[in-house]
C-alpha positions in Angstrom: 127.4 108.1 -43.8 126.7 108.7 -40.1 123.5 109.0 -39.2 123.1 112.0 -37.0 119.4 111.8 -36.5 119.0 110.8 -32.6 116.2 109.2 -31.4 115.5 111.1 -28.2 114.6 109.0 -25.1 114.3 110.5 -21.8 114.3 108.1 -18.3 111.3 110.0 -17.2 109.2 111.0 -19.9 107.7 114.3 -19.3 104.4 114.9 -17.7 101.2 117.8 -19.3 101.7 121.3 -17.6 105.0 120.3 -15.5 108.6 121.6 -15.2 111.4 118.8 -16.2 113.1 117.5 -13.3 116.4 117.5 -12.6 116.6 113.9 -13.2 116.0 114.2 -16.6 118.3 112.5 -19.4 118.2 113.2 -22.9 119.8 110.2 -25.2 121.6 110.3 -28.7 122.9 108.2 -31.2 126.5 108.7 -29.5 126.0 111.2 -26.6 124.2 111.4 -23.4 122.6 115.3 -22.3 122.3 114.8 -18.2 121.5 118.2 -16.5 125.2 119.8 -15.1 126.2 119.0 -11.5 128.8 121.3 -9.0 131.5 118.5 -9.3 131.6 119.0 -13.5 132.9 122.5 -12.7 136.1 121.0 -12.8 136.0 119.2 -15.8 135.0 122.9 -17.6 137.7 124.7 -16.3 139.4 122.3 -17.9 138.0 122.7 -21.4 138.1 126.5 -21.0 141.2 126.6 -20.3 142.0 126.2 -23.9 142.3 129.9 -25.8 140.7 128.1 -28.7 137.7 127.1 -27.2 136.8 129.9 -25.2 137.8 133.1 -27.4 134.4 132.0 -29.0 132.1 132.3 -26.0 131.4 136.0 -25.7 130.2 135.4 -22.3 133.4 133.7 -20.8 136.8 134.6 -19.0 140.1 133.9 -20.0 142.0 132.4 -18.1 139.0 130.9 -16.5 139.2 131.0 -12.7 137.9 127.5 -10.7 136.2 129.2 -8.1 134.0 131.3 -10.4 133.5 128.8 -12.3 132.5 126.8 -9.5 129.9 129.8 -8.4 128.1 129.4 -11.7 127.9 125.6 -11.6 126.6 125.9 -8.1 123.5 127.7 -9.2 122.6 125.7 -12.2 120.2 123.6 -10.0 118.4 126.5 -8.9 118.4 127.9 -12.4 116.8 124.6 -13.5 114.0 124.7 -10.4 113.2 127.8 -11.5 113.0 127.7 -15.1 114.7 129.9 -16.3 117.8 128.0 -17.6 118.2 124.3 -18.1 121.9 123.1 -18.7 123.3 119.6 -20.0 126.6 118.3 -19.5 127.4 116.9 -22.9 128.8 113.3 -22.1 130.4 111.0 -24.3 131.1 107.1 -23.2 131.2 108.6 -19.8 133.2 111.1 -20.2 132.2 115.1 -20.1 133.2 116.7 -23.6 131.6 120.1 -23.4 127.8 121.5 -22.8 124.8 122.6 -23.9 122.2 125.0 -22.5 119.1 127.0 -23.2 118.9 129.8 -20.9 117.3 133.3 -20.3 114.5 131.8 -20.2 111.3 134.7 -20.5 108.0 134.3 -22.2 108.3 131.1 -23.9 111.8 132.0 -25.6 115.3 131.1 -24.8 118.7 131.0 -25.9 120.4 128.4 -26.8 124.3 127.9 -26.5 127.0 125.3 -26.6 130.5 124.4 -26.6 132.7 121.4 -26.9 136.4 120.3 -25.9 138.3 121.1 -29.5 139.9 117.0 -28.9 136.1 116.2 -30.2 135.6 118.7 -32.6 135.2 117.7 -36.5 133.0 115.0 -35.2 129.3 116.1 -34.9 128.9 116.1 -31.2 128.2 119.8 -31.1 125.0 119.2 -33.9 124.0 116.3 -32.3 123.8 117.9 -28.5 122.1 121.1 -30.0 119.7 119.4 -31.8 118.6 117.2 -28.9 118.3 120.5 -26.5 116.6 121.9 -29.2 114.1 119.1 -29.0 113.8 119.5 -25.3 113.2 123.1 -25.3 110.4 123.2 -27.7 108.5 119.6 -26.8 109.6 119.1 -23.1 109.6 122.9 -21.8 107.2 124.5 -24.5 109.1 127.1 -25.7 107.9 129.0 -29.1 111.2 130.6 -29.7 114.6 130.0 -29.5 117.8 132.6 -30.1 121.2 131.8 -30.9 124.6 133.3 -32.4 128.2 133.5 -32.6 131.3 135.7 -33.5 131.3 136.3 -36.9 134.8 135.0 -37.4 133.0 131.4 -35.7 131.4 130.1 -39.2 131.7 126.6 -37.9 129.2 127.7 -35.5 126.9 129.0 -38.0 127.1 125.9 -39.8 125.8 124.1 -37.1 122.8 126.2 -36.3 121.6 126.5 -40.0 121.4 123.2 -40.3 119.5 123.0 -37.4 117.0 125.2 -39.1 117.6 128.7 -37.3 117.6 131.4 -39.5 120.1 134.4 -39.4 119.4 138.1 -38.3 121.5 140.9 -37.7 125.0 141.2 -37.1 125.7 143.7 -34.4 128.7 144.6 -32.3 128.7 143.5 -28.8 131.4 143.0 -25.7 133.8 139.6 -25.7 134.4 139.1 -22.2 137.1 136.1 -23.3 138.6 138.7 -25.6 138.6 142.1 -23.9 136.6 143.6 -26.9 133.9 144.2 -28.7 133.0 141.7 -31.6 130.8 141.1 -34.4 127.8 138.7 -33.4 125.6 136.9 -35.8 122.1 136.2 -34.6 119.9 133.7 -34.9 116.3 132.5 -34.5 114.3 129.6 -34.7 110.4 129.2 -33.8 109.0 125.7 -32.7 106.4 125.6 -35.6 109.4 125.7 -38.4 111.4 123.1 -36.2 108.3 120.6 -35.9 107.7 121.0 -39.9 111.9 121.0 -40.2 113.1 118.7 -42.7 115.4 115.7 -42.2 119.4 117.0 -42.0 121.2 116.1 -44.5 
C-alpha cells in the first residue's frame, strides 16, 4: 500500500515569531507545494476549464475568463506578504496539477481549500497536498483553527478532509458562483491541538 504519510521538508526552515517567505517549499512523498506565481494563471485556466472540476468550487466562474484569472493570481504575492492567504501550486514531476490554499486568514483561523486536474484524480494528490498545507498552517504560520467544506453532492471531498481529522458541522445553503445557484455546503473544522494529537491515516 502507498504510503501517504509525507515527510515535510521545507528549503528554509521557518524562523520563531516570523511570517513564511515567499520562497518557501513544502515537500511530499510524490508532490512539491511552492507558493503560486502570475505565470501559473495559465496553467489554471486550463484545469478550470473543465465543467467537472470547477462545478465544485463554490467560489469559481464558469467558463473561467484568463484575464480574471490572471487578476487573482497577480495578488497572491501580496496576499502572502500580508498574511492573510498563503497559496501553493500543487506540482507534480514538474508539472502544475491543481492547488492548495489556506486563506481568509483572521485571528489565528483560516480556511483551507483545494482542487486538482480530474487526469490526477483517484490518486491521492489532493490528501497528500491538504495534509501538507495543513501542516504549514498550524506549525509554520500558527494558526489554532482551520475551516473547510464542500457541496454536499462532493462526498469525495469529504472523504478527504475526514481523514485529515476535520470534523463536520452544519450544512447550510449558500451561492455557487460556477453553478448560478445556491447549494448545499458541508462545513468543516479542525483545531491544531486535535491535528498535533491526530492519529496516523490509514
Amino acid at each position: 500500500m502507498l504510503n501517504l504519510v509525507p515527510k515535510f521538508m521545507t528549503t528554509n526552515p521557518p524562523l520563531i515569531n516570523t511570517r513564511p517567505t515567499p520562497s518557501i517549499r513544502l515537500s511530499t512523498d510524490r508532490l512539491v507545494l511552492r507558493p503560486t506565481k502570475p505565470s501559473d494563471a495559465v496553467r489554471a485556466f486550463e484545469i478550470q476549464s473543465d465543467w467537472d472540476v470547477t462545478r465544485m468550487l463554490r467560489m469559481a466562474r464558469f467558463p473561467p475568463s484568463l484575464n480574471e484569472t490572471a487578476g487573482w493570481f497577480a495578488e497572491h504575492e501580496a496576499e502572502w506578504l500580508s498574511g492573510t492567504a498563503y497559496r501553493f501550486a500543487i506540482e507534480c514531476q514538474d508539472r502544475m496539477i491543481g492547488a492548495v490554499d489556506v486563506d481568509e486568514i483572521n485571528n489565528r483561523e483560516g480556511e483551507l481549500g483545494y482542487w486538482i486536474e480530474k487526469s490526477s484524480w483517484g490518486k491521492g494528490y489532493a490528501f497528500e497536498a491538504a495534509q501538507a498545507a495543513v501542516d504549514f498552517a498550524f506549525n509554520e504560520v500558527g494558526l489554532v483553527t482551520l475551516r473547510s467544506g464542500h457541496a454536499v453532492d462532493n462526498p469525495v471531498s469529504g472523504k478527504v478532509l475526514v481523514k485529515l481529522g476535520f470534523r463536520a458541522e452544519e450544512v447550510t445553503e449558500k451561492a455557487s458562483r460556477s453553478r448560478c445557484e445556491d447549494i448545499l455546503h458541508q462545513h468543516y473544522s479542525l483545531g491544531s491541538a486535535a491535528w498535533a494529537t491526530r492519529p496516523p491515516p490509514t
